[in-house]
N, C-alpha and C positions, 0 to 999 in steps of 0.2 A: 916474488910474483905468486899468483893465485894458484897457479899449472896451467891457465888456462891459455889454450896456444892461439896466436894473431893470424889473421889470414892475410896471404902477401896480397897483392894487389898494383894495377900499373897506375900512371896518370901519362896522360899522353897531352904532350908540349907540342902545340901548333903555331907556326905563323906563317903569315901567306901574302904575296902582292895582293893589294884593293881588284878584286875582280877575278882574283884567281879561278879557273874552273874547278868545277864538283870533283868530276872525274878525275884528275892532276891528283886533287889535295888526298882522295881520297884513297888510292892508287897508293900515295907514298903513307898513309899512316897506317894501311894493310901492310902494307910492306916493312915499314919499324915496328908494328907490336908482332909480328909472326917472329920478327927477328929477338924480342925479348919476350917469347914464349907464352903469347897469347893462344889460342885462346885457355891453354893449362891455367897463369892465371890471367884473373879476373880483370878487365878494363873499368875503374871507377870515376874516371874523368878526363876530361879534356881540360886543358891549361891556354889560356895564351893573352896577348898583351890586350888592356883595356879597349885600346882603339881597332881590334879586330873582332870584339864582341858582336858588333852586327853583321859579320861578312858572310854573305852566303854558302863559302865554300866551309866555313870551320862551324858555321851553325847545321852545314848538310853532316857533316860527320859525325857530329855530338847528335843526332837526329838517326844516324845510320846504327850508329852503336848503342843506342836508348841511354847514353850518359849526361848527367849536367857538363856546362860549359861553366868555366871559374876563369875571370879575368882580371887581371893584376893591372896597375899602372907602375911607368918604369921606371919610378922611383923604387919600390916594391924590388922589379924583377934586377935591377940595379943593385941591392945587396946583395943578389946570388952573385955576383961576378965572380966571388973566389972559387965559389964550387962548382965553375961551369968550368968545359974542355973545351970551348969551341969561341973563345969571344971574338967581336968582329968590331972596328972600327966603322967598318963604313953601318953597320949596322944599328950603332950609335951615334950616328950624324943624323938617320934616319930615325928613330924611335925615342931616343935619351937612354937607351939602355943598350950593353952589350953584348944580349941574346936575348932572344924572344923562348924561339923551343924548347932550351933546358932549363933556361931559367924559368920561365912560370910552371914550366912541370916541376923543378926544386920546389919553388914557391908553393907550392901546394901540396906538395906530399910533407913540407917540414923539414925539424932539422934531421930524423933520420931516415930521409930518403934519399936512391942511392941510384944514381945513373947507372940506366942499363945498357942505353944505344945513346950513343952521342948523336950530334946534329946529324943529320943525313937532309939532302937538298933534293929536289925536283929541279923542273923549269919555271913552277912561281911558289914552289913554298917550301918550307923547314919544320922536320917534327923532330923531336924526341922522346926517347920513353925514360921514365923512373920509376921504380920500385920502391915499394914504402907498404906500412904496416896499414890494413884497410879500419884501424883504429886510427889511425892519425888521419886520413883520407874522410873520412866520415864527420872528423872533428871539425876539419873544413867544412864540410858539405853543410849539417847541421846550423852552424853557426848563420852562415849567407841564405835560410830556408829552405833549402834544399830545391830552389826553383830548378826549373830546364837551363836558363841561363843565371850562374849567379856571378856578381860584380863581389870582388872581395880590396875593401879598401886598402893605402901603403897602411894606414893606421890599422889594420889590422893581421899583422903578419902570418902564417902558416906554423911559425913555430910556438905564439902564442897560443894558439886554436887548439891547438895539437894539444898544450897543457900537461 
């Protein structure tokens, strides 16, 4: 290496019932990054599944936090399953994938990023946080142009970006 030292960085994994309130969703993602030592670091993204890209509740939070929103389809969040703690069957009946919150925060932080809060639940949604180098985080970011919302295709995985 160069010496030159990576600054850590979170990605916060949301998913949420269609309709979820502001306050609920946002209530539990204060409450998962305080627990993985926000604001010490840095919050560079919000993560979550393709088809919750337009939800008011996950667009109010990536809005509250001044972060891009990066959303997977679950085929995508579907090869995190080994690296999640928390899979859910019925949550793959529903989605095609067996996590939404760790796995698109995996999905996005790459391959070395490193769960910090497991799933933690409300009464309509799921976050999670991951930890990851804001070099890999960025590699993402860049690549999808760094819009407010970016869609990141299955064809385009997290750990290829990362490079």
């Amino acid at each position: 290496m160069s010496g030159e030292t990576m600054e850590r960085g979170l990605i916060l994994g949301l998913g949420c019932r269609p309709g979820a309130s502001v306050a609920d969703v946002l209530d539990l993602a204060r409450a998962v990054l305080t627990e993985a030592g926000y604001p010490a670091l840095p919050l560079n993204a919000i993560a979550s599944l393709d088809a919750r890209a337009a939800e008011p509740a996950i667009l109010a939070v990536a809005d509250a936090f001044a972060v891009p929103l990066l959303t997977f389809d679950a085929t995508r969040l579907e090869e995190e399953t080994p690296r999640i703690l928390t899979p859910s069957l019925d949550v793959f009946r529903l989605t095609g994938c067996h996590s939404v919150a760790e796995a698109s925060a995996l999905a996005a932080a790459g391959i070395a990023g490193r769960l910090v809060v497991a799933k933690r639940a409300s009464r309509q949604a799921t976050a999670a946080v991951v930890e990851a180098e804001s070099k890999q985080i960025f590699a993402a970011l860049s690549s999808t142009g760094s819009a407010a919302t970016s869609h990141i295709d299955s064809s385009f995985p997290a750990l290829e970006l990362a490079g």
